[in-house]
PyMOL Python script that loads the backbone (N, CA, C, O; Angstrom):
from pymol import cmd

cmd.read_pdbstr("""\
ATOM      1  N   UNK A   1      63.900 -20.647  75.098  1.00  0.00           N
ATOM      2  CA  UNK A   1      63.560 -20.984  76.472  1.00  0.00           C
ATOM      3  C   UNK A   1      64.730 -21.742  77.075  1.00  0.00           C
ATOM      4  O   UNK A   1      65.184 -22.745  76.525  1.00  0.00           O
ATOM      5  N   UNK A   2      65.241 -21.224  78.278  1.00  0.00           N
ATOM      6  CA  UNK A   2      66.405 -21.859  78.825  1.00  0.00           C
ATOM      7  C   UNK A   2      65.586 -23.013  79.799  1.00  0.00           C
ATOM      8  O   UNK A   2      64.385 -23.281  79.802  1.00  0.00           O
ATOM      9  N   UNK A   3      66.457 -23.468  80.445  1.00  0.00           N
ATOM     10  CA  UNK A   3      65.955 -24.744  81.816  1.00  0.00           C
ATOM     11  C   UNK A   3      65.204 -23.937  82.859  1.00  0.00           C
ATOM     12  O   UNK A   3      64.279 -24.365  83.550  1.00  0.00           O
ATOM     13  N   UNK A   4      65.692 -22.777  82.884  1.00  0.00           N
ATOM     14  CA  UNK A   4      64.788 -22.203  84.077  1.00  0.00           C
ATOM     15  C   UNK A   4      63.585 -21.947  83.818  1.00  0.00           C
ATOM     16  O   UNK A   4      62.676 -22.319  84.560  1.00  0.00           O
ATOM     17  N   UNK A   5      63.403 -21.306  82.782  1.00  0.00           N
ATOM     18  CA  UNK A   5      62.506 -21.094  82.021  1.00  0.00           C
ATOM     19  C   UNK A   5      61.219 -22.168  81.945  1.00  0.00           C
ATOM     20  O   UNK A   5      60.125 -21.996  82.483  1.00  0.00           O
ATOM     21  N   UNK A   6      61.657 -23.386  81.092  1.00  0.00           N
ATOM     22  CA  UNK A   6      61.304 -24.738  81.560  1.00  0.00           C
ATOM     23  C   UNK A   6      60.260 -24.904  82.311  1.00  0.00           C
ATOM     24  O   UNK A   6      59.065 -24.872  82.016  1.00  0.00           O
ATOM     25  N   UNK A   7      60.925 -25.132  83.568  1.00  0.00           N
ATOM     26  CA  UNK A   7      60.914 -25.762  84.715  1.00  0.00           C
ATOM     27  C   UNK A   7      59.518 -25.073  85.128  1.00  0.00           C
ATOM     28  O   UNK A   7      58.548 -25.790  85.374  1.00  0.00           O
ATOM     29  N   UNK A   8      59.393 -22.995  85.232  1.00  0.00           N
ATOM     30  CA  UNK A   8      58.233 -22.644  85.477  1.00  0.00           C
ATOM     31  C   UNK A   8      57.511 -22.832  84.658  1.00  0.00           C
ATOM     32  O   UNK A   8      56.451 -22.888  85.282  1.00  0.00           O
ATOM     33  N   UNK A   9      57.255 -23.000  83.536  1.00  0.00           N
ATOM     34  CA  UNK A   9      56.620 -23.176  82.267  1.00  0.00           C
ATOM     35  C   UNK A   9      55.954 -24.431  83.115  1.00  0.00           C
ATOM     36  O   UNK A   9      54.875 -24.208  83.663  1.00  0.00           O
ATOM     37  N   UNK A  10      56.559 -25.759  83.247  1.00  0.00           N
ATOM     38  CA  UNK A  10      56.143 -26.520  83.337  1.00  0.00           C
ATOM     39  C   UNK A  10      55.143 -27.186  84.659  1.00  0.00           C
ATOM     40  O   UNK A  10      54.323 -28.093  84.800  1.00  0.00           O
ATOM     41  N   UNK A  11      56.012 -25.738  85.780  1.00  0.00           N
ATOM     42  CA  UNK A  11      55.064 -25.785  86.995  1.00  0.00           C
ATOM     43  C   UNK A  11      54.029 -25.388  87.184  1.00  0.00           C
ATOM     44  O   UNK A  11      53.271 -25.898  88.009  1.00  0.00           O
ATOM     45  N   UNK A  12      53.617 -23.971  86.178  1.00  0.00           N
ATOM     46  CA  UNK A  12      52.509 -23.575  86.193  1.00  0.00           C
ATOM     47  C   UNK A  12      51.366 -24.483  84.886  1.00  0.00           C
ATOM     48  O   UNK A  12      50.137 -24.455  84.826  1.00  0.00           O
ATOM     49  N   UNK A  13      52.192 -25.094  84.133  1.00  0.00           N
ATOM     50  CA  UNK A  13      51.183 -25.640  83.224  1.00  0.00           C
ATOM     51  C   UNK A  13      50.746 -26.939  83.850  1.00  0.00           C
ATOM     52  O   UNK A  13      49.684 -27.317  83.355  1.00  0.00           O
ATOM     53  N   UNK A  14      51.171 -27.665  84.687  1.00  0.00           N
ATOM     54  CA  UNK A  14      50.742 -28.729  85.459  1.00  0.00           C
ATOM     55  C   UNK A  14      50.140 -28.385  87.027  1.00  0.00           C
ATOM     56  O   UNK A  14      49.838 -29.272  87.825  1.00  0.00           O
ATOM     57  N   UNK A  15      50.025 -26.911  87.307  1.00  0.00           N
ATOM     58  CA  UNK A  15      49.511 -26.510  88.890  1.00  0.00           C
ATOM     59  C   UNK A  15      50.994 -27.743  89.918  1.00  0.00           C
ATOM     60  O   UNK A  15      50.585 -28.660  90.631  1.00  0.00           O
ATOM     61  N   UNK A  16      52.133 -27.550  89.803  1.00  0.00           N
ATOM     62  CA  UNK A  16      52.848 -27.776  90.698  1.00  0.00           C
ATOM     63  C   UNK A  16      53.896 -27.002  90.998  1.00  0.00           C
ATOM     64  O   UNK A  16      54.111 -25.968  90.365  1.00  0.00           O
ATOM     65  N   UNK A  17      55.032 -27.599  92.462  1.00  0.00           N
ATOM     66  CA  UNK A  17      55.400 -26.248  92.880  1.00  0.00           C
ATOM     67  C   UNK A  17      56.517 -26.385  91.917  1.00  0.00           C
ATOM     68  O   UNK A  17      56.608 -27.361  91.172  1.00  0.00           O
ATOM     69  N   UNK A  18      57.449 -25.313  91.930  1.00  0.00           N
ATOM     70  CA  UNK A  18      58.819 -25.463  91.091  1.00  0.00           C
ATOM     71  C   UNK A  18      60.140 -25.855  91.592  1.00  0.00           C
ATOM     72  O   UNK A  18      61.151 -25.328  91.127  1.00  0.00           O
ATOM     73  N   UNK A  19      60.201 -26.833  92.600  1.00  0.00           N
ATOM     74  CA  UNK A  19      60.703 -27.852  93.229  1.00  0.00           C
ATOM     75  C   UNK A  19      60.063 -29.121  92.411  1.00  0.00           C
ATOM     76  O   UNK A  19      60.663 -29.726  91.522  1.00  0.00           O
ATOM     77  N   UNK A  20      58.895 -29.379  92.815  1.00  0.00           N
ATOM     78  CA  UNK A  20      58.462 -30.446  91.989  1.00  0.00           C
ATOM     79  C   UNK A  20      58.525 -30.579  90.305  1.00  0.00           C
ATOM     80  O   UNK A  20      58.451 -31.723  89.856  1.00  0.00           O
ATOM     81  N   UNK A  21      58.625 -29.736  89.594  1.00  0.00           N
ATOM     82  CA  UNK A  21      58.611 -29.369  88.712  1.00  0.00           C
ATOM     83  C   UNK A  21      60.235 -29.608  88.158  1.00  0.00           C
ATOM     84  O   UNK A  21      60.570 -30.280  87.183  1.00  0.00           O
ATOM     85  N   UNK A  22      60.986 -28.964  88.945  1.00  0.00           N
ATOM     86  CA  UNK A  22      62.074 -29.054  88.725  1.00  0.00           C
ATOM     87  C   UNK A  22      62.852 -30.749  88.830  1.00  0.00           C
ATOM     88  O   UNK A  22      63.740 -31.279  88.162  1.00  0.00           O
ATOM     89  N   UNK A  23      62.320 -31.054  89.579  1.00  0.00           N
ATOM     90  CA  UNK A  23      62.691 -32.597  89.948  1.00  0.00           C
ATOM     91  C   UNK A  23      62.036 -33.519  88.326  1.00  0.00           C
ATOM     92  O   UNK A  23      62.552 -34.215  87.452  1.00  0.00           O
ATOM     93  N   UNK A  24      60.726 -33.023  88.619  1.00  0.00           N
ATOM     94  CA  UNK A  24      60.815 -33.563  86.971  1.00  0.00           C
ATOM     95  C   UNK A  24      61.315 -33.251  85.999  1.00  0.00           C
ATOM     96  O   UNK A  24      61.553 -34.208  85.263  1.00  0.00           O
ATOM     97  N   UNK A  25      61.569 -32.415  85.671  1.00  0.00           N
ATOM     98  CA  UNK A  25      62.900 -32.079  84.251  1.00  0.00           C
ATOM     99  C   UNK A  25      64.053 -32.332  84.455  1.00  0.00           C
ATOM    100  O   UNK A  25      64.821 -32.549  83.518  1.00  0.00           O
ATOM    101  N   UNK A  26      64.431 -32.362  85.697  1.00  0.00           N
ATOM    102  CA  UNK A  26      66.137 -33.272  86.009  1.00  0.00           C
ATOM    103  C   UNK A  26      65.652 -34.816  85.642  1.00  0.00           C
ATOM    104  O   UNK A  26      66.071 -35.320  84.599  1.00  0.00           O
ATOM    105  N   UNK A  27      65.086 -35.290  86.197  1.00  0.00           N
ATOM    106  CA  UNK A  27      64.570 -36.788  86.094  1.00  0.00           C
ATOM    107  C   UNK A  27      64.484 -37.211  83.987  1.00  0.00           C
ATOM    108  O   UNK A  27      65.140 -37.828  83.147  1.00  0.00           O
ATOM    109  N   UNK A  28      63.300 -36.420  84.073  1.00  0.00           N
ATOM    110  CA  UNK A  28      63.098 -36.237  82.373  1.00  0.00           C
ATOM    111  C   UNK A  28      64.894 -36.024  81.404  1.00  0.00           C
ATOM    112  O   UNK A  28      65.531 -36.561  80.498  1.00  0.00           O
ATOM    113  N   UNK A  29      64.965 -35.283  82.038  1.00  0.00           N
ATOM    114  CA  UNK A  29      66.683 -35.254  80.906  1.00  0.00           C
ATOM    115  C   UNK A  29      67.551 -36.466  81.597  1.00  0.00           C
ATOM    116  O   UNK A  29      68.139 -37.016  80.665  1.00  0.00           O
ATOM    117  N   UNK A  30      67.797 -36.947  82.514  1.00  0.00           N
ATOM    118  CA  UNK A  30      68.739 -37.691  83.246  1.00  0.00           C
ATOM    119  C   UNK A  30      68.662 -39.100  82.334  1.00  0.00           C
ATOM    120  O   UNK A  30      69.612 -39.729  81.866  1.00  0.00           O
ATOM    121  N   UNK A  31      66.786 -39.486  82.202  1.00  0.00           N
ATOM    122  CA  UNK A  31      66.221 -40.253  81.771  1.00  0.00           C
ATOM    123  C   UNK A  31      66.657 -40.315  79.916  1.00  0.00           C
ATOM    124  O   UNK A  31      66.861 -41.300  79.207  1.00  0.00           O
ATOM    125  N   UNK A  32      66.675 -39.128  79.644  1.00  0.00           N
ATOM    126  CA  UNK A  32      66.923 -39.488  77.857  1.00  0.00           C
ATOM    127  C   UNK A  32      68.286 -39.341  78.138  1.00  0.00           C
ATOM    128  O   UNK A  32      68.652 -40.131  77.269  1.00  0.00           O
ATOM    129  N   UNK A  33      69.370 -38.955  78.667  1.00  0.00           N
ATOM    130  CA  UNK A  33      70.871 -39.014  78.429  1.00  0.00           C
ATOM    131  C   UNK A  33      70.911 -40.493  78.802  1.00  0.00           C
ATOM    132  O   UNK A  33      71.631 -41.118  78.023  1.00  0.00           O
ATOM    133  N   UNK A  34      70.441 -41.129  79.610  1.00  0.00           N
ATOM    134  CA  UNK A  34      70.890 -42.611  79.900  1.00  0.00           C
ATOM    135  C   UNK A  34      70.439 -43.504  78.999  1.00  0.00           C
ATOM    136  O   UNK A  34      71.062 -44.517  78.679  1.00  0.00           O
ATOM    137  N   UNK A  35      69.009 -43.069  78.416  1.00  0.00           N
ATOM    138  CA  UNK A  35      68.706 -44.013  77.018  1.00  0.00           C
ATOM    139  C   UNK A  35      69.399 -43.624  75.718  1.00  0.00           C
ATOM    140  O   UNK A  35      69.421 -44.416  74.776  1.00  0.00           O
ATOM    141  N   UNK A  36      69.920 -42.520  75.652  1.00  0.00           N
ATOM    142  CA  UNK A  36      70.784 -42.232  74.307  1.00  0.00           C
ATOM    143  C   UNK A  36      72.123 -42.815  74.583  1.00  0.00           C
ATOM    144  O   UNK A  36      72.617 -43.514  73.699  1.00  0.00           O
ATOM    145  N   UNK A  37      72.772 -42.625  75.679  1.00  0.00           N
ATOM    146  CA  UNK A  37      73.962 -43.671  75.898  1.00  0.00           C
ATOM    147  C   UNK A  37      74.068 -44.675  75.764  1.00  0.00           C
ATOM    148  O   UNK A  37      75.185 -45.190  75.731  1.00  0.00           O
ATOM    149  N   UNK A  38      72.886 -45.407  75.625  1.00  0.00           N
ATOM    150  CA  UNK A  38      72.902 -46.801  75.439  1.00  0.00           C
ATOM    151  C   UNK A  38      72.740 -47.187  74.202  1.00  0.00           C
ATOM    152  O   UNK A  38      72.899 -48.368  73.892  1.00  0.00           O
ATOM    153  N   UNK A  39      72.368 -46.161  73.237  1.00  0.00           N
ATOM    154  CA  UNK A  39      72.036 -45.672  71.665  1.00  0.00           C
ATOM    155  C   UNK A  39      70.490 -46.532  71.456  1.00  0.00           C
ATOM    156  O   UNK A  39      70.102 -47.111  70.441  1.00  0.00           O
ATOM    157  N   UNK A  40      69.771 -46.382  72.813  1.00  0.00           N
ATOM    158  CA  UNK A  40      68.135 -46.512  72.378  1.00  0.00           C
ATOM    159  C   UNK A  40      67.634 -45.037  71.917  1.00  0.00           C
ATOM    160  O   UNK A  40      68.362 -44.048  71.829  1.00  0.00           O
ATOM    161  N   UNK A  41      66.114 -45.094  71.616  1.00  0.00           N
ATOM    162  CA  UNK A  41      65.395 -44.035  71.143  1.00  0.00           C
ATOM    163  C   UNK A  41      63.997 -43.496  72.147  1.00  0.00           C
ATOM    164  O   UNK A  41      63.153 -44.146  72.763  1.00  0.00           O
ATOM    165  N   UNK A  42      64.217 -41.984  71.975  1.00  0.00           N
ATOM    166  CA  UNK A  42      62.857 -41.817  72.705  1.00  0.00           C
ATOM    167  C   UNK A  42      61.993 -41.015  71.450  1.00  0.00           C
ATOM    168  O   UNK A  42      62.499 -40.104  70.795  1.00  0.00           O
ATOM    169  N   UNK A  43      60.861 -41.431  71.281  1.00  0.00           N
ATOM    170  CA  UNK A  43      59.392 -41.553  71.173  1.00  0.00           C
ATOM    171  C   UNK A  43      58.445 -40.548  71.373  1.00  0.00           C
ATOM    172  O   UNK A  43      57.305 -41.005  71.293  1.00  0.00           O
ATOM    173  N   UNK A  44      58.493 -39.176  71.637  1.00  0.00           N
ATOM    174  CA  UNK A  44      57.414 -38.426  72.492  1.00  0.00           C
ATOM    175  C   UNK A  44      56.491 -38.316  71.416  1.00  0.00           C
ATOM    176  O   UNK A  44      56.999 -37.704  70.476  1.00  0.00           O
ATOM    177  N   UNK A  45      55.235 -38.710  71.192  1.00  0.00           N
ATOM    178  CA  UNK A  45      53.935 -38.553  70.488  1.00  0.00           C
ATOM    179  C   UNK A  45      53.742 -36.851  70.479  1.00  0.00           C
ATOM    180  O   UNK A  45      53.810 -36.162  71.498  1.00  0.00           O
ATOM    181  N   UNK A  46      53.533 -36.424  69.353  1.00  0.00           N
ATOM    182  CA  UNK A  46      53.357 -35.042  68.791  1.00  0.00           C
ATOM    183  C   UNK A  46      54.684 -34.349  69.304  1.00  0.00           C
ATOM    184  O   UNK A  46      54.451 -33.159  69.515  1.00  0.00           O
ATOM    185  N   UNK A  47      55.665 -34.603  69.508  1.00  0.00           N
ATOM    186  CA  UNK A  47      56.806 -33.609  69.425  1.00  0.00           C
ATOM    187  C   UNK A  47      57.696 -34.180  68.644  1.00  0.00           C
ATOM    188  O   UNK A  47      57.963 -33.691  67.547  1.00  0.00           O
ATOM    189  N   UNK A  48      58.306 -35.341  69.119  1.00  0.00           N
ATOM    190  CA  UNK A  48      59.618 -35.857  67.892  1.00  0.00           C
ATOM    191  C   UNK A  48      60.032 -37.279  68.387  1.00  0.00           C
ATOM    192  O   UNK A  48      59.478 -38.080  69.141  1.00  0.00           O
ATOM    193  N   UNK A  49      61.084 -37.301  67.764  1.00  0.00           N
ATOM    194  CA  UNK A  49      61.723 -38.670  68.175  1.00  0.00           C
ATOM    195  C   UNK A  49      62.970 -38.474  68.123  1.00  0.00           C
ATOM    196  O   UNK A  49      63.450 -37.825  67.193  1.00  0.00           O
ATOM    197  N   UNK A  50      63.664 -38.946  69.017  1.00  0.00           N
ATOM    198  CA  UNK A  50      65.724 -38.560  69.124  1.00  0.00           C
ATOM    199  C   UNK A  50      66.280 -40.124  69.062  1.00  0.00           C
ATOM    200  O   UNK A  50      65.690 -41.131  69.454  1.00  0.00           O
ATOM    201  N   UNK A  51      67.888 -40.002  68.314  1.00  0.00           N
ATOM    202  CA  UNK A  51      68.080 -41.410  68.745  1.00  0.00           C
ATOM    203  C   UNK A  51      69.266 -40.963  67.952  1.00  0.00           C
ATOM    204  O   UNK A  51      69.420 -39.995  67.207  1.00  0.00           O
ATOM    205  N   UNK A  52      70.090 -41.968  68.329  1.00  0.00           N
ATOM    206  CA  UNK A  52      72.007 -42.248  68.078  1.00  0.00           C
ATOM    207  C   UNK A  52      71.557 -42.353  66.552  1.00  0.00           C
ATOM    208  O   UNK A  52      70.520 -42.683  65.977  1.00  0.00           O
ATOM    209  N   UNK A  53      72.555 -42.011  66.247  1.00  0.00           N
ATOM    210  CA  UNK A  53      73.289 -42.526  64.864  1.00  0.00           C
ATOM    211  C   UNK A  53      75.013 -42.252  64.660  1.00  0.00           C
ATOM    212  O   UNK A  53      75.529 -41.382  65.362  1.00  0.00           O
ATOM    213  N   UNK A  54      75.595 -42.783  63.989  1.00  0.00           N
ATOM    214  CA  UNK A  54      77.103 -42.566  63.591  1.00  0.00           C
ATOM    215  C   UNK A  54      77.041 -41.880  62.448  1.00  0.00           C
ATOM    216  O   UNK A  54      76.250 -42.017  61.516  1.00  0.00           O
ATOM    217  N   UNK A  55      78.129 -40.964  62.611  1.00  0.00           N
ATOM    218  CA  UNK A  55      78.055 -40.217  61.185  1.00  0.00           C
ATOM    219  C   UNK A  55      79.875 -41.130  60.828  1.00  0.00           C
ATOM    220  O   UNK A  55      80.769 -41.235  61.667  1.00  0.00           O
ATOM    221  N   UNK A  56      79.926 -41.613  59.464  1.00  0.00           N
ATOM    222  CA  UNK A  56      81.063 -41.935  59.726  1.00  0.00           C
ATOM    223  C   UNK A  56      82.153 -41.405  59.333  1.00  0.00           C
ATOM    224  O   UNK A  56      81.929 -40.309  58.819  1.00  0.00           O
ATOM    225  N   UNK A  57      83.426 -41.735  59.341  1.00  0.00           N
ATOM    226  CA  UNK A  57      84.531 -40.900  59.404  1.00  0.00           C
ATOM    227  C   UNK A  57      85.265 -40.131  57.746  1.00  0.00           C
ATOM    228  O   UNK A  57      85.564 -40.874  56.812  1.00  0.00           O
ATOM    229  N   UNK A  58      85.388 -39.096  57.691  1.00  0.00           N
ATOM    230  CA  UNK A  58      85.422 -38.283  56.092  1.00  0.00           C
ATOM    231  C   UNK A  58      86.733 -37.812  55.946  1.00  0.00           C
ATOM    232  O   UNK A  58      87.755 -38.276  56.451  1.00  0.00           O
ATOM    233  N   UNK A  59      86.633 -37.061  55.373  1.00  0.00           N
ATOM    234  CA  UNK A  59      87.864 -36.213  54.771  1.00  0.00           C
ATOM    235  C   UNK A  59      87.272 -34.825  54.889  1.00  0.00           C
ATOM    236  O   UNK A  59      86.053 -34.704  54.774  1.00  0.00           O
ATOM    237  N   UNK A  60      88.063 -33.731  55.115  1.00  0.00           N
ATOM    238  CA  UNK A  60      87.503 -32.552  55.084  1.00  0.00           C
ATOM    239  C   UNK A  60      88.741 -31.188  55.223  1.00  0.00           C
ATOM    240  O   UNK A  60      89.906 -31.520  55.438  1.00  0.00           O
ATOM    241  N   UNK A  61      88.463 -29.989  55.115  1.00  0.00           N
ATOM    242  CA  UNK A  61      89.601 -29.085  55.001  1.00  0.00           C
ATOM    243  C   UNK A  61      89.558 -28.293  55.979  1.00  0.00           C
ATOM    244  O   UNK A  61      88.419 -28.046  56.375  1.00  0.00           O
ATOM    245  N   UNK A  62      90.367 -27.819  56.497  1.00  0.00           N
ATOM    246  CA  UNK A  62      90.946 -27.247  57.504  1.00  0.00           C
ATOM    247  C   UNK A  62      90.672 -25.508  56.897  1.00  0.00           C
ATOM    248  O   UNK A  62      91.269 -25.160  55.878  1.00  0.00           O
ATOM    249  N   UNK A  63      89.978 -24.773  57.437  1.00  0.00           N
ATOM    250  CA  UNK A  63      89.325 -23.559  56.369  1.00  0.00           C
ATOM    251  C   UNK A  63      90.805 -22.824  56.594  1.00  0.00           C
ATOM    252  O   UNK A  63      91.305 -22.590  55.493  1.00  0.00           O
ATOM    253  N   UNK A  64      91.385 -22.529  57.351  1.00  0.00           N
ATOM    254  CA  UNK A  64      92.772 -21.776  57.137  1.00  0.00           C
ATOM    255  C   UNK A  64      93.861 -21.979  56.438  1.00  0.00           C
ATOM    256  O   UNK A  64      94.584 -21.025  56.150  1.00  0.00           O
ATOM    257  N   UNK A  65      94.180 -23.348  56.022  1.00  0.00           N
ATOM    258  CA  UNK A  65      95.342 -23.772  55.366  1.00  0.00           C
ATOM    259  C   UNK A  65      94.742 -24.352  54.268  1.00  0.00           C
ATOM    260  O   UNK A  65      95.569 -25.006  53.632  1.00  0.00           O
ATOM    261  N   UNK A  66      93.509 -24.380  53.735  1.00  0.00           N
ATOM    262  CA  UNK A  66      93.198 -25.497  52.954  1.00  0.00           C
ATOM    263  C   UNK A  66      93.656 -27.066  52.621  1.00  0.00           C
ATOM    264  O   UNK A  66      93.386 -27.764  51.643  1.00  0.00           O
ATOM    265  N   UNK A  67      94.464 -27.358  53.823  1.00  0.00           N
ATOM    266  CA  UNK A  67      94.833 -28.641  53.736  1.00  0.00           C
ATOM    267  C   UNK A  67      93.748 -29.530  54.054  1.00  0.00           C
ATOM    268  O   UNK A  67      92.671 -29.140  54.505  1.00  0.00           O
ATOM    269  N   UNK A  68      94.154 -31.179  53.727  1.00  0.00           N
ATOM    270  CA  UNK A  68      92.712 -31.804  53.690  1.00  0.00           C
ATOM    271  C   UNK A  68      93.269 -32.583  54.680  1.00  0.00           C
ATOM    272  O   UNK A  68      94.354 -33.131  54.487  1.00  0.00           O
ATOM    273  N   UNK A  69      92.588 -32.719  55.845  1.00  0.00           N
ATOM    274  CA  UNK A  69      92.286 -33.309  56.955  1.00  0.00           C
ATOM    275  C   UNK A  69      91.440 -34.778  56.996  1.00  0.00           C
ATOM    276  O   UNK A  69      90.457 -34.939  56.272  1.00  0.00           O
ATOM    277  N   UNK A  70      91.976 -35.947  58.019  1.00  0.00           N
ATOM    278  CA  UNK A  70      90.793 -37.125  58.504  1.00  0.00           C
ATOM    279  C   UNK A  70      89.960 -36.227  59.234  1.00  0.00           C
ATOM    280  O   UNK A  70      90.465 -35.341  59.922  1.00  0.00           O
ATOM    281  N   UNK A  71      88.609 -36.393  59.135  1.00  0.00           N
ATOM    282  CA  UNK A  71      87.564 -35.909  60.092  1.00  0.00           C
ATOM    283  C   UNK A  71      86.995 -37.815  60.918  1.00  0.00           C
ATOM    284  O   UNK A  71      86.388 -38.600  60.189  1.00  0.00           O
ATOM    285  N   UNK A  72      87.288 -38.153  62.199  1.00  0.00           N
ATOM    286  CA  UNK A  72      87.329 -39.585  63.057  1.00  0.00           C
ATOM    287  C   UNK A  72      85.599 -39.333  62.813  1.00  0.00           C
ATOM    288  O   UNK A  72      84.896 -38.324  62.752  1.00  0.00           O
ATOM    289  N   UNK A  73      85.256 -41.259  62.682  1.00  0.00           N
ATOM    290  CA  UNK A  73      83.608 -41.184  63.012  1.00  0.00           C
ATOM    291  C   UNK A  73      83.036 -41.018  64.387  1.00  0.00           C
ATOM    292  O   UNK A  73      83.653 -41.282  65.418  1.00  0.00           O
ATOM    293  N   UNK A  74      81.902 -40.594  64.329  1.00  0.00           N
ATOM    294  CA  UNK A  74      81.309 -40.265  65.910  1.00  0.00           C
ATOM    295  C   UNK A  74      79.924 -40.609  65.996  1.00  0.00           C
ATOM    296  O   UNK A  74      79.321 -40.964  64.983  1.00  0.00           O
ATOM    297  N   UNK A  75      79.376 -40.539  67.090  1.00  0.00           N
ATOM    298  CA  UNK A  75      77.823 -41.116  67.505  1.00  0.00           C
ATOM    299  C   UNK A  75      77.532 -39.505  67.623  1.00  0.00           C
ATOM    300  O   UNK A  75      78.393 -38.797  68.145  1.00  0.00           O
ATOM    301  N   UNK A  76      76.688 -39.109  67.286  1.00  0.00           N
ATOM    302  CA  UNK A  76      75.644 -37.526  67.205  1.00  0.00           C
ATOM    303  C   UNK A  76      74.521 -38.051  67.672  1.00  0.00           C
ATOM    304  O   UNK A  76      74.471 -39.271  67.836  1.00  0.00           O
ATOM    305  N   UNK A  77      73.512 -37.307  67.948  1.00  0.00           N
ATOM    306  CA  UNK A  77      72.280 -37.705  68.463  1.00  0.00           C
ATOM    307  C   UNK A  77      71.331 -36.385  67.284  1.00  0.00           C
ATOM    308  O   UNK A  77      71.575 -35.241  66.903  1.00  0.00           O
ATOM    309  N   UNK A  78      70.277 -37.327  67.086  1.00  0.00           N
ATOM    310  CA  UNK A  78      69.224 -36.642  65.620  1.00  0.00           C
ATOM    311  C   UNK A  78      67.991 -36.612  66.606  1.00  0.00           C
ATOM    312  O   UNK A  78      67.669 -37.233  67.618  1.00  0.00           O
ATOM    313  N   UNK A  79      67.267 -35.253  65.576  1.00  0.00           N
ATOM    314  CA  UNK A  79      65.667 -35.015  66.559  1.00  0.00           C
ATOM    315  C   UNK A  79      65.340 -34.954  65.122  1.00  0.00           C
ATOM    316  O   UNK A  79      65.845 -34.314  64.200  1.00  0.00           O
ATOM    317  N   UNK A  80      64.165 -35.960  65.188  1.00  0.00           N
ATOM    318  CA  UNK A  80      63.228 -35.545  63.712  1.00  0.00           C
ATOM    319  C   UNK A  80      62.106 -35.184  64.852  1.00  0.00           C
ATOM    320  O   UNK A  80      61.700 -35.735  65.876  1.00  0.00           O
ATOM    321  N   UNK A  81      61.813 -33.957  64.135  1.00  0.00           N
ATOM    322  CA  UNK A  81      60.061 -33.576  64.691  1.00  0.00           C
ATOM    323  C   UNK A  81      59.118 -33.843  64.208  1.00  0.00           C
ATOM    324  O   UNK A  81      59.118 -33.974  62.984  1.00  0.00           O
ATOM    325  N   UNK A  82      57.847 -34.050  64.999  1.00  0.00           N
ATOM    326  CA  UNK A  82      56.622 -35.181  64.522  1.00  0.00           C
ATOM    327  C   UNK A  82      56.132 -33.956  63.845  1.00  0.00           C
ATOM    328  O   UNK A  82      56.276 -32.752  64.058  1.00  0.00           O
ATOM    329  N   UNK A  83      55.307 -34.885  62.683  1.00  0.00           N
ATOM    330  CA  UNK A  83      54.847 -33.835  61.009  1.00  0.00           C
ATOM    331  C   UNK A  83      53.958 -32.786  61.469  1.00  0.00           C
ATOM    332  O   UNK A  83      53.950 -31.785  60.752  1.00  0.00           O
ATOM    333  N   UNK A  84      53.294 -32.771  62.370  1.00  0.00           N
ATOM    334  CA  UNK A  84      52.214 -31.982  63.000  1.00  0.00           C
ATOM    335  C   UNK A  84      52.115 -30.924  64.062  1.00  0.00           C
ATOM    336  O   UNK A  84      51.153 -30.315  64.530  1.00  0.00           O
ATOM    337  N   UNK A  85      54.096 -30.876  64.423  1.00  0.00           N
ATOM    338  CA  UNK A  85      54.363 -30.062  65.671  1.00  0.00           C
ATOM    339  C   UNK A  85      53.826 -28.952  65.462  1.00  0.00           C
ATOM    340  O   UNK A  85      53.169 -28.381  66.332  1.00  0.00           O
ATOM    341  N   UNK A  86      54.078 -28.326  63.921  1.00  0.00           N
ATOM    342  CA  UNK A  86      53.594 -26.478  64.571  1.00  0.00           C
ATOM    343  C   UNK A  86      52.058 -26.584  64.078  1.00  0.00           C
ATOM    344  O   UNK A  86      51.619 -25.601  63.482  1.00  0.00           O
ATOM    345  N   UNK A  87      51.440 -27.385  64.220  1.00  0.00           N
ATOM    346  CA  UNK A  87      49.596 -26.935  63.924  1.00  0.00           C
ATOM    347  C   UNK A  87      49.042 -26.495  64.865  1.00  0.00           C
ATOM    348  O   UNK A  87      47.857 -26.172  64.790  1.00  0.00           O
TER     349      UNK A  87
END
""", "prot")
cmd.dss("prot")
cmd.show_as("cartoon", "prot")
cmd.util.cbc("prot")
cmd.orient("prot")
């Protein structure tokens, strides 16, 4: 399912128009990119939970030359899904 996709999904499952609809899923994502930037966590009850973590910085090979490379640490963002999503 892409964003467009989404958006009607979400207009017809709530009876609103897809303007309104749409305003809420911009809002809704705007809303978790600004709390993951800040490396808080969101919470959604029966779907999952997302939140920062650092993976930190390794060693690793370059698949063409087999030379061994620094791989720099970085902030990734993790989705564990709640135990009960596909019932």
């Amino acid at each position: 399912m892409n964003k467009i996709e989404l958006i009607n999904a979400v207009a017809e499952k709530a009876g609103m128009t897809k303007v309104d609809a749409r305003k809420a899923v911009d809002a809704m994502m705007d809303v978790t990119k600004d709390e993951l930037k800040k490396g808080g966590k969101i919470a959604l009850v029966g779907l999952g939970t997302m939140g920062v973590t650092e993976r930190p910085a390794r060693e690793g090979r370059n698949p063409r030359t087999g030379k061994t490379i620094k791989i720099d640490a970085k902030k990734i963002v993790r989705f564990k899904p709640a135990k009960d999503i596909l019932k």
